[in-house]
MARMI-963511 format. One record per residue (C-alpha): y, x, z; residue in three letters. Coordinates in steps of 0.05 Angstrom, whole numbers, plus 32768, in hexadecimal, padded with zeros to 4 digits. Layout:
MARMI-963511
YXZALA ...
END
This chain:
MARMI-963511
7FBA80EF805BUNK 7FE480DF8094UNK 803080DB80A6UNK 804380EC80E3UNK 808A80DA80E1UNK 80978095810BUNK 80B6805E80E6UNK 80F9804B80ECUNK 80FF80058114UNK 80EA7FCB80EDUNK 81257FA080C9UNK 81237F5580E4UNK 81277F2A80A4UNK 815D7F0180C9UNK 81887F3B80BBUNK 81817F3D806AUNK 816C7EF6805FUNK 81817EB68066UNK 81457E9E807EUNK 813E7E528094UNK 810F7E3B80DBUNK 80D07E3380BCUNK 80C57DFF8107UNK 80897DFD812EUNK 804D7E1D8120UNK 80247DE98109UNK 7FEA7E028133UNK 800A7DE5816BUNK 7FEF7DA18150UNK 7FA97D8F8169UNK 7F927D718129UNK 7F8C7DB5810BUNK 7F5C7DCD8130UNK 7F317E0A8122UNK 7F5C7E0A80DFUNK 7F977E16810FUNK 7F787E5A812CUNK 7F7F7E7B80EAUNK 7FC27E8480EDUNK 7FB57EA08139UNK 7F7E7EDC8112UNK 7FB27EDD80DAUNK 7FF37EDF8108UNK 80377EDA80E4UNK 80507F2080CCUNK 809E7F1E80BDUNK 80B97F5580E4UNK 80D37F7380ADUNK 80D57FAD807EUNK 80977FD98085UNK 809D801E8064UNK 805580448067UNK 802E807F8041UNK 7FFB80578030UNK 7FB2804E802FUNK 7F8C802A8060UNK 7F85806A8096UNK 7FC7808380A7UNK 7F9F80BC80D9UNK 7FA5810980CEUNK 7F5B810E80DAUNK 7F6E815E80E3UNK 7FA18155811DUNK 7F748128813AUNK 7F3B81608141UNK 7F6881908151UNK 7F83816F818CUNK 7F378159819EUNK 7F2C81A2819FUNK 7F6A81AD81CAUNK 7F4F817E81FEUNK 7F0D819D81FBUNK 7F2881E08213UNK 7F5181C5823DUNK 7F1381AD8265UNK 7EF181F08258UNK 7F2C8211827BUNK 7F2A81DD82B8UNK 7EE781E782C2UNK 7EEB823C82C2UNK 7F2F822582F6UNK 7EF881FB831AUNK 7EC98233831AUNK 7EFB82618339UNK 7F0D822F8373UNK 7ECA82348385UNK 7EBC826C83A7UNK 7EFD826583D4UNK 7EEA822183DDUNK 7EAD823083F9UNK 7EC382708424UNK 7EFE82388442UNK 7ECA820F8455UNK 7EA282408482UNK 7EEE825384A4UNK 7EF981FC84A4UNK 7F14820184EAUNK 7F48823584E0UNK 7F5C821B849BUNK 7F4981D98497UNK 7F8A81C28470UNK 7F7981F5843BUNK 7F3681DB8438UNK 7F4F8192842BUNK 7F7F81AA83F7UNK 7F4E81DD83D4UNK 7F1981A383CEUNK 7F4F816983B8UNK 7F6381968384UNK 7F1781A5836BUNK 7F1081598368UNK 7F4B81508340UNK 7F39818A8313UNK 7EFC816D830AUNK 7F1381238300UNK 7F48814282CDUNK 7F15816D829EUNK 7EE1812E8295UNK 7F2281098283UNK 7F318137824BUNK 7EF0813F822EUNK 7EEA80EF8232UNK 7F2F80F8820CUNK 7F0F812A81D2UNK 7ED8810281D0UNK 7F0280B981B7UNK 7F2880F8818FUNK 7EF38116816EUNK 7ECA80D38161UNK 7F0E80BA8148UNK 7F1980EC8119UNK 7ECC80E780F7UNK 7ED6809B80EEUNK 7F1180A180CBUNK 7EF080D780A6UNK 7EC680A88097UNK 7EF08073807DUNK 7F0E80AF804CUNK 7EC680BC8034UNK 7EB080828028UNK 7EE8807F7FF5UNK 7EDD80B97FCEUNK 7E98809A7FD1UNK 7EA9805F7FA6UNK 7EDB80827F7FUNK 7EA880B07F68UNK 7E78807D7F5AUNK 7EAD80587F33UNK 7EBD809F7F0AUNK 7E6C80A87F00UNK 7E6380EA7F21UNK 7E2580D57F3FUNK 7E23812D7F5DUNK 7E5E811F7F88UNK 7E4A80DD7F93UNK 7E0880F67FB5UNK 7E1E812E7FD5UNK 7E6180FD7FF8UNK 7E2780C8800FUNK 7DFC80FE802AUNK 7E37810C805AUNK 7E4880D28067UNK 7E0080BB807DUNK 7DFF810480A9UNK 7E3A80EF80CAUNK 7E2280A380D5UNK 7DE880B180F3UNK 7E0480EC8121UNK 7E4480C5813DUNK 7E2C80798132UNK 7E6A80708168UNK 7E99808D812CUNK 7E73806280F7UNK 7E7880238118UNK 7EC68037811BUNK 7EC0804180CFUNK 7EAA7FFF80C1UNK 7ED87FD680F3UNK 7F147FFE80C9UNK 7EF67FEC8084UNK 7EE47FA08096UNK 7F2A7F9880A7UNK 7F457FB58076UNK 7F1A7F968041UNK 7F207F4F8058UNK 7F557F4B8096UNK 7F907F728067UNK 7FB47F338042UNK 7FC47F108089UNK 80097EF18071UNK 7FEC7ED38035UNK 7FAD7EAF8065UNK 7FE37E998093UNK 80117E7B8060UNK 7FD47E5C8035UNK 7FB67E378078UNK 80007E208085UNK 80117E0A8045UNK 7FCE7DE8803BUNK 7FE47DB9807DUNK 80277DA98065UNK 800F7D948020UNK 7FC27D7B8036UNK 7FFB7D508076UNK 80197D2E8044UNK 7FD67D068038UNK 7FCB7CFA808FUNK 7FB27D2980B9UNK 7F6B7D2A809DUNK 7F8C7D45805AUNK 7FBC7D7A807CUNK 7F787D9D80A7UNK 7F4E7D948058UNK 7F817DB9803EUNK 7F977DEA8067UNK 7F447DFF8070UNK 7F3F7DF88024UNK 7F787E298013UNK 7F717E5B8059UNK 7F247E62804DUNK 7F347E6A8007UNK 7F657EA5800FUNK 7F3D7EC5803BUNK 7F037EC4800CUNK 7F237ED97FCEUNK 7F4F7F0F7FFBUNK 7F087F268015UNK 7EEA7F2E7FCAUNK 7F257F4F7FB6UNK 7F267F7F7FF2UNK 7EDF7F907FECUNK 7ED27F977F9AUNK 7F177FB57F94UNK 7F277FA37F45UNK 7F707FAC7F52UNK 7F667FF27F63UNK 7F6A80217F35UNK 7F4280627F38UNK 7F6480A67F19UNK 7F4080A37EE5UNK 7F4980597ED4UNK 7F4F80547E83UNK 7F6480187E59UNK 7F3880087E2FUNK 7F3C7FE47DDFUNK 7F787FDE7DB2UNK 7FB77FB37DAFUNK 7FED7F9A7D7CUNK 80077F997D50UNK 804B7F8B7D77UNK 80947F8C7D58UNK 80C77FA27D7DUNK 810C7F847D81UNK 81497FAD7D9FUNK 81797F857DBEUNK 81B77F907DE4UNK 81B17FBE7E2AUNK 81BB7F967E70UNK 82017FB27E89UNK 81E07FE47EB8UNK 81F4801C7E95UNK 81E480657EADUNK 81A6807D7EE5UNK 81A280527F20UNK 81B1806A7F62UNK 818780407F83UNK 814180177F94UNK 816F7FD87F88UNK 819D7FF27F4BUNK 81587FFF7F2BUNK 81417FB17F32UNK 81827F9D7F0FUNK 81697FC27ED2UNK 81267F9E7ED4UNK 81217F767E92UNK 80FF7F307E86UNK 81447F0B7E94UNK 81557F027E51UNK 812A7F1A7E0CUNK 81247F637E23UNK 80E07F757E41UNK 80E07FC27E45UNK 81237FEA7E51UNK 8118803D7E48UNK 815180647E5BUNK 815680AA7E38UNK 817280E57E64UNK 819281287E52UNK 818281587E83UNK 81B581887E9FUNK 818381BC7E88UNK 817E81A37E3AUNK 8136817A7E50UNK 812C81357E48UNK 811480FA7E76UNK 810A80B67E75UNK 8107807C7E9DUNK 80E280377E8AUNK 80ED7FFD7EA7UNK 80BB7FCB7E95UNK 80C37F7C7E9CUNK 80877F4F7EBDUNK 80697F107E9EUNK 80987EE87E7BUNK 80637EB27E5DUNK 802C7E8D7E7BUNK 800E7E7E7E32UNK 7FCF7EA87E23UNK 7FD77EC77DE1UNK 80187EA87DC9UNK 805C7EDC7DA5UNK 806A7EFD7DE5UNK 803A7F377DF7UNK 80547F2F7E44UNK 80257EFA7E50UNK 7FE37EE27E7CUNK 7FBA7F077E3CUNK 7FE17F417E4FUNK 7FD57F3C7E99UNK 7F8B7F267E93UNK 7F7F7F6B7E63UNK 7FA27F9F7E90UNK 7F857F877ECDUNK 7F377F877EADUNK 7F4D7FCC7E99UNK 7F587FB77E45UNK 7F9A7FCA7E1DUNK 7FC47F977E20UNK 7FFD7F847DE0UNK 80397F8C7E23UNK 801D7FD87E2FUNK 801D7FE47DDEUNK 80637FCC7DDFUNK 807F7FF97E15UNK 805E80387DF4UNK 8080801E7DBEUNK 80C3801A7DE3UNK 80BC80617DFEUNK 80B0807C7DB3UNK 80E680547D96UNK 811780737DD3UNK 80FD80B77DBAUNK 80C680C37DF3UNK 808B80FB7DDBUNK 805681097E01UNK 805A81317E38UNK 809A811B7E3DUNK 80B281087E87UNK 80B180C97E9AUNK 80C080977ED4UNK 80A780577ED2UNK 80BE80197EF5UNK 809B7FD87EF1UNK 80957F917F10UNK 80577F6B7F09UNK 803E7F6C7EC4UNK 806D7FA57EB9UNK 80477FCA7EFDUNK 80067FC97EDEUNK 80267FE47EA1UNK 804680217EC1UNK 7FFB80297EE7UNK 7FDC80357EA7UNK 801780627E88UNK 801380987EC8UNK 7FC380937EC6UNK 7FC280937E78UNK 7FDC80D47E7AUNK 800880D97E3DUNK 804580F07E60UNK 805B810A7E95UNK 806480D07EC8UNK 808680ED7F02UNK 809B80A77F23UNK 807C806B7F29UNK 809980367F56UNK 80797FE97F4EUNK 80997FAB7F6BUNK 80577F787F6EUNK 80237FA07F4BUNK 7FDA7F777F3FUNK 7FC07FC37F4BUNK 7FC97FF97F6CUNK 7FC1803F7F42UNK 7FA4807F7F60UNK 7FDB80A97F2FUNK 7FCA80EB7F50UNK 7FF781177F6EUNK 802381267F30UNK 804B80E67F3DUNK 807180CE7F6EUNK 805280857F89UNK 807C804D7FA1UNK 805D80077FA2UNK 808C7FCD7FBDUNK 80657F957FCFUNK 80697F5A7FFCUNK 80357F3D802CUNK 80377EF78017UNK 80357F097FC9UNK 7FF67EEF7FA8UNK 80027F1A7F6DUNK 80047F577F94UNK 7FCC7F4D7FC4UNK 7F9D7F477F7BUNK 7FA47FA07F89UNK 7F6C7F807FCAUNK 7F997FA97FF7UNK 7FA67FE97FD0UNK 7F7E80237FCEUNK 7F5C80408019UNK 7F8280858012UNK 7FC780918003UNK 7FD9809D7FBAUNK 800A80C57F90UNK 803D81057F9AUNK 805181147FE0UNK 808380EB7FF2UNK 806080A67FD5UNK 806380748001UNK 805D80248007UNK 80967FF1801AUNK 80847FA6802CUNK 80997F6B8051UNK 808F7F218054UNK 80BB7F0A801FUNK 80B87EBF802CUNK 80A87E9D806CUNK 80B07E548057UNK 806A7E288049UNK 805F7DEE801EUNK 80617DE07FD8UNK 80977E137FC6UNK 80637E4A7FCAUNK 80467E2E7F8EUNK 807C7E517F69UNK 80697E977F8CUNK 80AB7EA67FA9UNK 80977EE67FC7UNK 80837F037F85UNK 80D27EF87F5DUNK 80F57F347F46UNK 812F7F117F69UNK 81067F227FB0UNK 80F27F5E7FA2UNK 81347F737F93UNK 81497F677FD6UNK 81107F8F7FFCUNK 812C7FC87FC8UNK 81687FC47FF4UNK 81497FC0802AUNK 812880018017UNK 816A80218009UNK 8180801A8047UNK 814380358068UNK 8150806D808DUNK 81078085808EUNK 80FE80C78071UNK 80C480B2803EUNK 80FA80908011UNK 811480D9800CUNK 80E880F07FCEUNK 810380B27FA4UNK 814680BD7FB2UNK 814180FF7F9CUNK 812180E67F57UNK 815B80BD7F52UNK 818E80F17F64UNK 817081197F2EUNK 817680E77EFCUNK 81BB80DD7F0DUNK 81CD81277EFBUNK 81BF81157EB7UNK 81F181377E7CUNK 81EA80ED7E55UNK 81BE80B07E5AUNK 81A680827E1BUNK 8190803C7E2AUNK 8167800D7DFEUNK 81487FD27E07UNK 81107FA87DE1UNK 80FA7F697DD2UNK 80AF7F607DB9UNK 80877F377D91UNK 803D7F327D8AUNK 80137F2D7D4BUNK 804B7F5A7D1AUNK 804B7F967D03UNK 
END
């Protein structure tokens, strides 16, 4: 579950964005206080575009036993050297007058050989306890997602392990926990450091008893909620995960195609096809395969309404159902999309989603209806364990509220070889202007999809070959719809 390739050299946000001084770190006023260390446990993570495989253990726990092992016979074959220094070392020091230089060499090297082999088995030791507690950490996930699918046999028989291997390398456990506590409640650190900031700006504009109220009251408060999230994990989905209840009716409306006409070439051309701008909500492109086959691509809008039940299905109903695991009106309406485009089950398909639209294209590749090869999600709620049929690219950003409801994403990478995760701080300013969530627009996320594009890290690889596929197409069909809840 690891990737051993390094990553490419961050991108400095300076670079992309026109990003203003946010001035000096309010912690450098003594009013704050202990509310002014958060940011210090939190610190400030802008360096720029981070492109990972995912999951919270990025450790091939194999390569680290095998070079454990390596070290280990490496002492071995000091020692057996040692062994064979021995017996002229002790023969030099009985003929210590005539050869006394020999001697001194003979027994310097003995020392150092020595010295050298309880340094490599210290060495396997960290190794080998390093590889268990990451074991571990794996484990214990295939623990929970076990209990969560009810197979109580593997769920036994993964706990019995786990307590074995507890109890005989407590040294590895304790390394366990450390790596799940921080990734449970330390993972949304942008978000506690921009909450605790923005809390003193707003809380300031009442005196400086009001900036360190509200900077605890929204810190504490992120860190809590982060923490819940982290631990009870409802914005991860399991591969089993199955929406539950009906929706609809919902009519759908065509209306006329965004001019982005033919397969996109890129992360970025494939935001500019992202509906919700106008009346469209789900775009489905139809492509004719050199080969006679068809594909399709869906590109599904996020919430356009903050009513609860009113005529458009992409609304906080919508996003309160999908995320309690309930059919939602907005997923009804994008199967309805993919029908009306000519989509059949089994049928290939590669979703693309922001927000609303994320969760959607979760629930298509775990739904199993077709054949969802791609999924890529620009500020999912959740994050969807789609298996290795389909290819997994979640583009998030640290300081998006929205996305850190998937409580950090699931602890082992997900999806095809080749998935991988992209995120950055999308918006450094504080104050009231992160009441309008500016980390989570389409607008932002487009521009981390360029970012991506110009990546050269080799994980992006697998997507651009999905797109270069796409591109081969004989002919593409584009639709677009409009929907309306409550008509058949």
């Amino acid at each position: 579950m690891t990737d051993e390739r390094a990553l490419p050299a961050a991108v400095p946000l300076s670079e992309s964005l026109d990003v203003p001084d946010p001035g000096p770190k309010p912690d450098a006023d003594p009013q704050w206080g202990l509310v002014g260390r958060l940011p210090e446990v939190w610190p400030r993570v802008d360096a720029g575009l981070e492109i990972r495989g995912g999951g919270a253990v990025a450790v091939d726990t194999g390569t680290l036993r095998h070079t454990a092992s390596r070290f280990f016979a490496a002492a071995v074959e000091l020692d057996e050297v040692g062994a064979c220094l021995a017996g002229p070392q002790s023969t030099l020091v009985w003929l210590r007058d005539q050869a006394w230089d020999a001697v001194s060499s003979v027994t310097v090297l003995f020392t150092r050989l020595v010295e050298v082999g309880r340094e490599a088995n210290r060495i396997a030791d960290a190794l080998r306890e390093a590889a268990i507690g990451y074991e571990l950490v794996e484990l214990n996930a295939e623990h929970r997602a076990a209990v969560l699918s009810g197979d109580s046999a593997r769920a036994a028989a993964l706990d019995a392990r786990v307590t074995r291997l507890s109890q005989e390398h407590p040294a590895a456990w304790s390394l366990a926990l450390r790596s799940e506590f921080e990734r449970s409640v330390m993972w949304p650190s942008e978000l506690v450091r921009q909450a605790t900031e923005s809390g003193v700006v707003v809380g300031g504009e009442f005196g400086d008893p009001g900036g360190v109220i509200g900077g605890a009251a929204l810190g504490v408060g992120t860190i809590a909620l982060a923490g819940a999230l982290g631990v009870t994990g409802p914005g991860r989905l399991s591969r089993d995960a199955r929406l539950t209840g009906s929706a609809g009716p919902v009519a759908l409306t065509p209306v006329t195609p965004a001019r982005t006409p033919g397969a996109p070439q890129s992360l970025a051309a494939v935001t500019q096809r992202m509906p919700g701008a106008g009346e469209s909500r789900v775009r489905v492109e139809r492509y004719t395969m050199p080969d006679g086959t068809k594909q399709f691509a869906v590109y599904i809008a996020g919430m356009q309404s903050f009513a609860y039940g009113g005529d458009d299905p992409w609304d906080n109903r919508s996003n309160h159902e999908l995320y309690t695991g309930r059919q939602s009106d907005s997923f009804a309406a994008t199967k309805q999309a993919l029908a009306a485009a000519g989509a059949q089950p089994g049928d290939v398909v590669h979703a693309f989603g922001h927000s609303q639209g994320a969760m959607i294209g979760s629930h298509l590749a775990l739904e199993g209806e077709y054949d969802t090869r791609t999924l890529v999600s620009f500020g999912s709620p959740v994050a969807a364990d789609v298996g290795t049929g389909t290819l997994s690219v979640t583009v998030r950003h640290t300081d998006d509220p929205v996305a850190a409801l998937a409580g950090g994403g699931h602890h082992a990478a997900v999806g095809a070889p080749g998935s991988f995760i992209a995120e950055r701080v999308a918006h450094t300013e504080v104050g009231v202007a992160d009441a309008t969530v500016p980390g989570h627009r389409m607008t932002a996320y487009a521009e981390t999809a360029a970012l991506v594009d110009s990546s050269p890290d080799p994980r992006v690889g697998e997507l651009r070959q999905v797109l270069e596929s796409l591109a081969s197409a004989e002919s593409v069909q584009v639709t677009e719809y409009a929907a309306t809840r409550g008509e058949d």
